[in-house]
N, C-alpha and C positions, 0 to 999 in steps of 0.2 A: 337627775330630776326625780320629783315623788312620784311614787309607781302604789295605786291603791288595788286591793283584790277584794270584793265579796263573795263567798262560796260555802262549799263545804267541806267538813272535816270530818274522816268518817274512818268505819275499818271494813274491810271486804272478806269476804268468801269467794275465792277465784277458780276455776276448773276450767282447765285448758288440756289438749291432747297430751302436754307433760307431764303433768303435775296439779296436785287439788293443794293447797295453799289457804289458812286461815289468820282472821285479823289482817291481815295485807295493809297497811296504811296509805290512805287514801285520800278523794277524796277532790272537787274539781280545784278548790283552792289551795288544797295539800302541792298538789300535782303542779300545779300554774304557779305558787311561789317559789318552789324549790327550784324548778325550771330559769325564773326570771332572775333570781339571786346571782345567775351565773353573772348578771349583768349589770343588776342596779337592784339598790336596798329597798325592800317590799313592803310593803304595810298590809296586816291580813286583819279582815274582818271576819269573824265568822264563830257558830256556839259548838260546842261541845257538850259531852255529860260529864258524871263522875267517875265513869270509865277510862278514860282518856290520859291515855300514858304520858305523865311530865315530860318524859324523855325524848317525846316525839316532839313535844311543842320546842326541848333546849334545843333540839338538834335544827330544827329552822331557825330557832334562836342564833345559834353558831353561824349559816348562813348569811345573816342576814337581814331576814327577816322580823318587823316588828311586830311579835303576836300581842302586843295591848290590846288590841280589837276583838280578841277572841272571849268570847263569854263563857263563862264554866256556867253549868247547871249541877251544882256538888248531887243533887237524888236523883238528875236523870241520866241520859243510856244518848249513846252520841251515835250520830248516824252509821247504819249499814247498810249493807247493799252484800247479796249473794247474785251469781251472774257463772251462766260454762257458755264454752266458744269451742264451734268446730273447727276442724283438720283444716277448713279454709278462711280462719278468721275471720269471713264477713259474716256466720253467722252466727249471733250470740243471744242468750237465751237468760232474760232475770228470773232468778228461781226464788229473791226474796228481796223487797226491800220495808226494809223499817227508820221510819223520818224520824222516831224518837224527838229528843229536842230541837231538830229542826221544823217538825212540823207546826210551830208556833213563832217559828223565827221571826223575831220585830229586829233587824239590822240596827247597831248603834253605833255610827262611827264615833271613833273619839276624837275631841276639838283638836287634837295636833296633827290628826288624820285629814282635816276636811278641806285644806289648801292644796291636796293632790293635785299634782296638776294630770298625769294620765292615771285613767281608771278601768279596770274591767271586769264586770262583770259577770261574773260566772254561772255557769245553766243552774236557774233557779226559778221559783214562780214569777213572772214579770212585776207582782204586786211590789214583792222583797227588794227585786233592780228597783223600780221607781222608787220607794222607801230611801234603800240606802243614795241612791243619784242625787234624791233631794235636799242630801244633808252634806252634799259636796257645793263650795263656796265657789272655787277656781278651776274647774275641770279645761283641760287645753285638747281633752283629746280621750274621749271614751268608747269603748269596744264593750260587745254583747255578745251572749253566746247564750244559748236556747236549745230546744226541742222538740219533734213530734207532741208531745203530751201536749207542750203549751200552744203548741199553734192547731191544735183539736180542739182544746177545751180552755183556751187561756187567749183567745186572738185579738180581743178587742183590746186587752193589757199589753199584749206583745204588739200590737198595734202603736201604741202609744210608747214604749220603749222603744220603738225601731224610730219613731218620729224625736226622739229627745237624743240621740248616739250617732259618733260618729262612722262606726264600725261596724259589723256585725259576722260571727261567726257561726258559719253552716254548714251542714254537710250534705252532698247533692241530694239525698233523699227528703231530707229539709226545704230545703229549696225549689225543687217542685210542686214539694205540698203546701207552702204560703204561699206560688203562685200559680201553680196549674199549668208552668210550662215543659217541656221537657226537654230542650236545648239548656243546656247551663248557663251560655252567655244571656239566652233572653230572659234565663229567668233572675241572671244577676242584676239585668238592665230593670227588669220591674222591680227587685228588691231596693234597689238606690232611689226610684221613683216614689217609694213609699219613708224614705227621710235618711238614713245612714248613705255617706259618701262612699264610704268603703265596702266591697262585700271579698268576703276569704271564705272561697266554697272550696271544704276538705272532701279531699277523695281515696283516703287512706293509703294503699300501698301504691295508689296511682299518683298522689302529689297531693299539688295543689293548686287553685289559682284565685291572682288577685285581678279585681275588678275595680277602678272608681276613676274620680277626678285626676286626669293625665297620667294614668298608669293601666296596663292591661298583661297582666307576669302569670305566664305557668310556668311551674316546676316540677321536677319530679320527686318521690323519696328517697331518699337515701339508701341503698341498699343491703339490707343486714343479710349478716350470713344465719342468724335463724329467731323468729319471735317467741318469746316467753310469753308476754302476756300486752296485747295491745291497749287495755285498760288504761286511761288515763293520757293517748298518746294525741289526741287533739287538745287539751290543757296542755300539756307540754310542750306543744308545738305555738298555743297562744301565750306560753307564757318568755318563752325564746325569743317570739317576734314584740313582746308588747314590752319585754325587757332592753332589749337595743334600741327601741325605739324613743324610751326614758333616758335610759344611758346617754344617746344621741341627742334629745331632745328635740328632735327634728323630726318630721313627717313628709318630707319632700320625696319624689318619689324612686330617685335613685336611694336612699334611707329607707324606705318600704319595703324594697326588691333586696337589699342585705337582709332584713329585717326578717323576711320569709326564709332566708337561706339558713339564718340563725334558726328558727322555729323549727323547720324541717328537721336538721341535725339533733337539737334538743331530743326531738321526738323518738329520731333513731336510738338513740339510748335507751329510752323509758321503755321500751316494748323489747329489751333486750333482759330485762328482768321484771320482778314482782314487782307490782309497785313503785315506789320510786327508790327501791335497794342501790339500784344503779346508779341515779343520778344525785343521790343525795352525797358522794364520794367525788363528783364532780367539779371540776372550776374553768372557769373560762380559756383556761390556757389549752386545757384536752378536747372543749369544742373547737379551736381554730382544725386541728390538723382534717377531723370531717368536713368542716366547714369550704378548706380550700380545694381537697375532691372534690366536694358536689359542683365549688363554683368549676372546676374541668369539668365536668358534665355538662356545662348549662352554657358555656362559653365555645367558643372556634380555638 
C-alpha cells in the first residue's frame, strides 16, 4: 500500500566519542525512507540544494523509493545540521544548524503522490505538516513526529496537527512538555485526549511504548554490542514500524505490536553506523533474523 514521507534531506557533521565524520547523509526523511523501503515502496517529499549528490537520491532510487517529490533548488545549499554526543549518548549538543533551502520549504506533493493512503510526517515546522496533509486526498492512516522547538514556540500549529493525525511520535522529554505530566502513561492519556489515537513515546536505549485504542505494548531495544552514532535512530525506528504497517495495510492491533518489533530492529542497525551506511545495504530478509530475537525477548 502507498507509504508517503515529508521531511528532510540533509548532510551532517557528526562527533561522537569515536569518530568526527562530515557530510554524513541525513536527514528525517533520508533516514525514515531508507528504513521503510525494507518493506514497502516510498514516496519522499522533500527540497534539497545544488549541492546534493545525485548519487544519494539513485541510491533511494535503487530502494525503492520515489524521489519525484524531491525539489532541487539548482543555487541553493541543502540542509545541514552539525551535532557531538557524549560517552552516554543521551547527551548531545547542536553545534550548527543551517535550514538553507529548507527554511522556505512550501511542501508540493505531486498528483500521483496525493492517494497515499499512510503518511508520515516528519519533524518539521507544524505549518509545513498541515501544508503537505492538505494536499493528501485519501490518507487511511497518518503519523507525526515533532519537537521541543515546536511545542515552545510552535503550539497552537502542533495543536492543530495533533487534532488532524492519527499518530503521533514522541520522546518522553516531549511528552511532558506538551502535557506537564510526568508519569508517561498519563501523559500519553492526555496526548490521545488532544486528537491522535495512537501515541509511540521513544525512550531510546530503553525501548519503547505504544499507547492507543485497544493496545498498550512496551518493548525494549534491541541490544547492540556498540553505537556509532544514534542520529537518525527514531526516523528509523518510524520508518520500520510505518513500513509494515503499509506493507500490511492493516492497523489492527496485533499489526501494530509486529510493527514496533520491526521499527525497533530497523533502528538497531542505524545507530550501528554513520548515518544510514548501514542500513542503506540492507533488505528485509537480514531484518527477520533481529526481528525474531527481540520477539524471544518479549515472549515466554
Amino acid at each position: 500500500m502507498s507509504l508517503l514521507v515529508i521531511g528532510t534531506l540533509a548532510y551532517d557533521t557528526i562527533e561522537t566519542p569515536y569518530a568526527r565524520r562530515e557530510n554524513v547523509l541525513g536527514g528525517s526523511a533520508v533516514y525514515f525512507s531508507v528504513s521503510a523501503s525494507n518493506f514497502s515502496a516510498v514516496r519522499l517529499v522533500g527540497v534539497v540544494g545544488g549541492d546534493f549528490e545525485k548519487k544519494d537520491l539513485e541510491m533511494m532510487s535503487a530502494r525503492g523509493v520515489d524521489v519525484r517529490g524531491v525539489e532541487k533548488v539548482a543555487d541553493g545549499k541543502s540542509f545541514r545540521w552539525a551535532g557531538r554526543y557524549e560517552a552516554d549518548w543521551n547527551t548531545r549538543t547542536t553545534l550548527e544548524t543551517q535550514l538553507n533551502v529548507f527554511e522556505h520549504f512550501d511542501p508540493k506533493v505531486p498528483k500521483a503522490f496525493r492517494d497515499s493512503r499512510y503518511v508520515f510526517l516528519a519533524n518539521a515546522e507544524p505549518k509545513v505538516q498541515l501544508r503537505a496533509l492538505e494536499q493528501c486526498t485519501q490518507p487511511a492512516f497518518v503519523v507525526a513526529d515533532t519537537m521541543n522547538l515546536w511545542i515552545e514556540i510552535r503550539r497552537d500549529e502542533l495543536l492543530e496537527v495533533l487534532r488532524r493525525v492519527d499518530g503521533i511520535v514522541l520522546n518522553d522529554e516531549e511528552a511532558r512538555m506538551l502535557t506537564g505530566e510526568r508519569s508517561l502513561i498519563k501523559a500519553a492519556a492526555k496526548v490521545r485526549e488532544l486528537g491522535p489515537r495512537y501515541v509511540i513515546l521513544k525512550k531510546g536505549e530503553h525501548g519503547a511504548f505504544l499507547v492507543g485504542e485497544g493496545v498498550r505494548y512496551a518493548l525494549p531495544a534491541y541490544p547492540v554490542d556498540q553505537v556509532l552514532d544514534p542520529t537518525g535512530a527514531g526516523d528509523c525506528f518510524a520508518g520500520g514500524f510505518m513500513g509494515y504497517l503499509a506493507a500490511a495495510d492493516c492497523v489492527e492491533p496485533a499489526t501494530m505490536r509486529r510493527a514496533m518489533l520491526y521499527g525497533t530492529v530497523t533502528a538497531s542497525f542505524c545507530v550501528q553506523g554513520f548515518g544510514v551506511e548501514v542500513l542503506e545495504h540492507k533488505r528485509r530478509a537480514q531484518l527477520e533474523s533481529r526481528f525474531n530475537e527481540l520477539l524471544e525477548f518479549v515472549t515466554l
